[in-house]
C-alpha positions as CSV (number, residue, x, y, z in Angstrom):
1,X,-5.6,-14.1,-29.3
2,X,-3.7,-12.0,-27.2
3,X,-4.1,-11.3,-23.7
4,X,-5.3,-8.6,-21.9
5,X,-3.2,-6.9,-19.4
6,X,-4.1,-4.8,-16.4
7,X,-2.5,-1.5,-16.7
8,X,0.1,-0.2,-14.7
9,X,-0.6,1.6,-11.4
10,X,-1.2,5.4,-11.6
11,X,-0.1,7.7,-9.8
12,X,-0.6,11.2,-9.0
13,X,2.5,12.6,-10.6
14,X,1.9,9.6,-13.6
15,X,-1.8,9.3,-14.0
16,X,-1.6,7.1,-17.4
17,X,1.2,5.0,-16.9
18,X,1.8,2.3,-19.3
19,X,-1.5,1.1,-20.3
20,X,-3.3,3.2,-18.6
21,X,-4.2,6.3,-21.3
22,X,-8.0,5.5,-22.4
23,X,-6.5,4.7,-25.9
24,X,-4.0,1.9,-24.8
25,X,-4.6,-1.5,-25.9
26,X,-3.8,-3.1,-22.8
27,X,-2.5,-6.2,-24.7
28,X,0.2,-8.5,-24.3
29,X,2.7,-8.5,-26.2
30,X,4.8,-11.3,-24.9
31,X,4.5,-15.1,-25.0
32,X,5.9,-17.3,-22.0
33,X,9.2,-17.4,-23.3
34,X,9.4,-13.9,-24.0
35,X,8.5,-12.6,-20.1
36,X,11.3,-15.6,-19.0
37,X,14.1,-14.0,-21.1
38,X,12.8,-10.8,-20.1
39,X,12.8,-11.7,-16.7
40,X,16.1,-13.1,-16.9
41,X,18.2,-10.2,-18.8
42,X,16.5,-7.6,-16.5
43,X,17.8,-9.4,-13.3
44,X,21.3,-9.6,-14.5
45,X,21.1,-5.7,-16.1
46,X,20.3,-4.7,-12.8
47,X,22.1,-6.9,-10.6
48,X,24.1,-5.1,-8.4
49,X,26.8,-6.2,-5.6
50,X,26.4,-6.8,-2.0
51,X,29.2,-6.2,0.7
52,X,30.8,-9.2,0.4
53,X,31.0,-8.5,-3.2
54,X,28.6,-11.4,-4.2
55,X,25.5,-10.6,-7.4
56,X,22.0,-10.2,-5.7
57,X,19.7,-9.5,-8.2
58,X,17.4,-6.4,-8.3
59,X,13.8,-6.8,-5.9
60,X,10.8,-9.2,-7.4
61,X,8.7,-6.2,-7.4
62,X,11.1,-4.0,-10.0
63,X,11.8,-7.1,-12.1
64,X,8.1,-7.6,-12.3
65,X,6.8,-3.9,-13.1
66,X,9.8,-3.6,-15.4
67,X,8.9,-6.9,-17.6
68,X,4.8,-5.8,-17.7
69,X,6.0,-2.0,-18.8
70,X,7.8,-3.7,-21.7
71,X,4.9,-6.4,-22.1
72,X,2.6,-3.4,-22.5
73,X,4.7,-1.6,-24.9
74,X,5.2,-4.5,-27.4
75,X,1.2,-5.3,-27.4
76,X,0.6,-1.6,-28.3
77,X,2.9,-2.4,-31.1
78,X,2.2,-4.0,-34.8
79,X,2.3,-7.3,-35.5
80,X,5.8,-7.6,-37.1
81,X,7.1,-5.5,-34.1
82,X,5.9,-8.3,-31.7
83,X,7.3,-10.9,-33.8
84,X,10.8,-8.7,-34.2
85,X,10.8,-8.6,-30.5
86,X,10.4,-12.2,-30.3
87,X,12.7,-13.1,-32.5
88,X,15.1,-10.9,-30.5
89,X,14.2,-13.0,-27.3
90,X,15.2,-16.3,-29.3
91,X,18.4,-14.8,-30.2
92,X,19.5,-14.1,-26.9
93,X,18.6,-17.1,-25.3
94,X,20.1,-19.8,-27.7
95,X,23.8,-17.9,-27.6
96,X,25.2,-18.7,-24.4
97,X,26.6,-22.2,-26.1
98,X,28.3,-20.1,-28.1
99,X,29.6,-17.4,-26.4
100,X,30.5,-18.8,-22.6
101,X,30.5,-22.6,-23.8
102,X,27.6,-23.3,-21.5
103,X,24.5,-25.6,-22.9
104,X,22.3,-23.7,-21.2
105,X,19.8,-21.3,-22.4
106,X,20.0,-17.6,-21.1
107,X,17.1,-17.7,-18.9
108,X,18.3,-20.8,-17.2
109,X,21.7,-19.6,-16.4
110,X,22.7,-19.1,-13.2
111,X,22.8,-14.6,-12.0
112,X,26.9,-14.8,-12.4
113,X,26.6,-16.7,-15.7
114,X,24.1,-14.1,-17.1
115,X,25.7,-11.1,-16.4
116,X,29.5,-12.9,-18.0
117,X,27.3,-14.2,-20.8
118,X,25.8,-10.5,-21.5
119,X,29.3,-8.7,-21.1
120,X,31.1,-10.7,-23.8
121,X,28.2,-10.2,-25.7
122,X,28.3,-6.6,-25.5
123,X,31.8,-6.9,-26.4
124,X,31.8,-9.0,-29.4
125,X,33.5,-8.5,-32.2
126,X,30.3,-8.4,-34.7
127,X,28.3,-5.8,-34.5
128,X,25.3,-7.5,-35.0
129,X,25.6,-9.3,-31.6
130,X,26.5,-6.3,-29.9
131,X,23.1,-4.9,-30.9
132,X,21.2,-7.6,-30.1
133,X,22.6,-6.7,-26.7
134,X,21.7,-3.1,-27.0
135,X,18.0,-3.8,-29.2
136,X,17.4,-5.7,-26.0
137,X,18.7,-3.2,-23.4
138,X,17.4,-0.1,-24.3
139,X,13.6,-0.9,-23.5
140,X,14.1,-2.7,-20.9
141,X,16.3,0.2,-19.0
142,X,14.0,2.5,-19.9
143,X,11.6,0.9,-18.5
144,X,13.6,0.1,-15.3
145,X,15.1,3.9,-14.5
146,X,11.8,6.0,-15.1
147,X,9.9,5.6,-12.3
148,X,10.6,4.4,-8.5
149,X,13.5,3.7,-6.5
150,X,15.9,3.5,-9.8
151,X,14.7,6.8,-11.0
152,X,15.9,8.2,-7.4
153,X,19.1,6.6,-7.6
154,X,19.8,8.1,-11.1
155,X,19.7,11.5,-9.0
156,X,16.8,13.0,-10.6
157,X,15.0,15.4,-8.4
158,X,11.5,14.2,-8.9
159,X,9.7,10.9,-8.5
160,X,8.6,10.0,-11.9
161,X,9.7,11.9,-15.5
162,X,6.3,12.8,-15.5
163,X,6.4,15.0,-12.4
164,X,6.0,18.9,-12.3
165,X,9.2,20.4,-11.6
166,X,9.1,22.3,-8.7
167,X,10.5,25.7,-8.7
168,X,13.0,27.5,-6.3
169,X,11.6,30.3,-4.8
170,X,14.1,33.2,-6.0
171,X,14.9,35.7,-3.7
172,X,14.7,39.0,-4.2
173,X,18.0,41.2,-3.7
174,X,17.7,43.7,-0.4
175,X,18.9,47.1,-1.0
């Protein structure tokens, strides 16, 4: 039985985030394994540079919204959806032995390692790995850039996509 998940927060401009809307399920779609890999690729996704050039991975409290969004989503889903997903989280945590030599899995990879591990990835010669990078990017950025403090940085003028756009006053011309 899956478990039940406590919404996301609402907000005025966002008043049924994910799992919020009466109609959600509010279930989990991920297993242990899948929040640690989900966990892990979002850190290194979002991993940014300080000024001494070194990876700092993005705040707890991003990582964490951003892996419950996605946790939500895959729980509204079907069953074969949640076990594509998973299967999806298997695949790119057993590849690092193949593609950076290390013996690790992805999760347990050091922030550096991660983010070299998902680059070649994303630049492998088969196509199917390459998607497995993007199957695995796409939700999870989504669910990173549309609200908050990553939305802002994207230079969108409102703080959530959900927000009423607010209109410039037009001026009338004087004659």
């Amino acid at each position: 039985m899956a478990k039940t998940l406590d919404a996301a927060p609402a907000t005025k401009d966002d008043p049924f985030p994910a799992g919020a809307h009466p109609l959600d399920w509010r279930q989990s779609g991920l297993n242990d394994l899948g929040r640690r890999v989900c966990r892990a690729f979002v850190e290194a996704v979002l991993a940014d540079e300080d000024a001494q050039g070194r990876l700092v991975p993005p705040s707890k409290s991003i990582v964490d919204r951003v892996v419950h969004k996605v946790d939500l989503w895959v729980g509204t889903g079907s069953t074969q959806l949640r076990l594509g997903f998973m299967g999806l989280c298997v695949g790119i945590e057993s590849l690092p032995l193949a593609l950076i030599r290390s013996p690790h899995r992805m999760s347990n990879l050091p922030l550096a390692d991660r983010v070299r591990y998902l680059e070649k990835l994303e630049e492998h010669r088969s196509g199917l790995l390459s998607m497995l990078l993007v199957a695995f990017k796409v939700p999870l950025a989504t669910a990173a850039y549309e609200e908050g403090e990553l939305l802002e940085e994207t230079g969108f003028d409102r703080p959530a996509l959900t927000s009423i756009r607010k209109r410039d006053k037009v001026k009338e011309p004087q004659s």
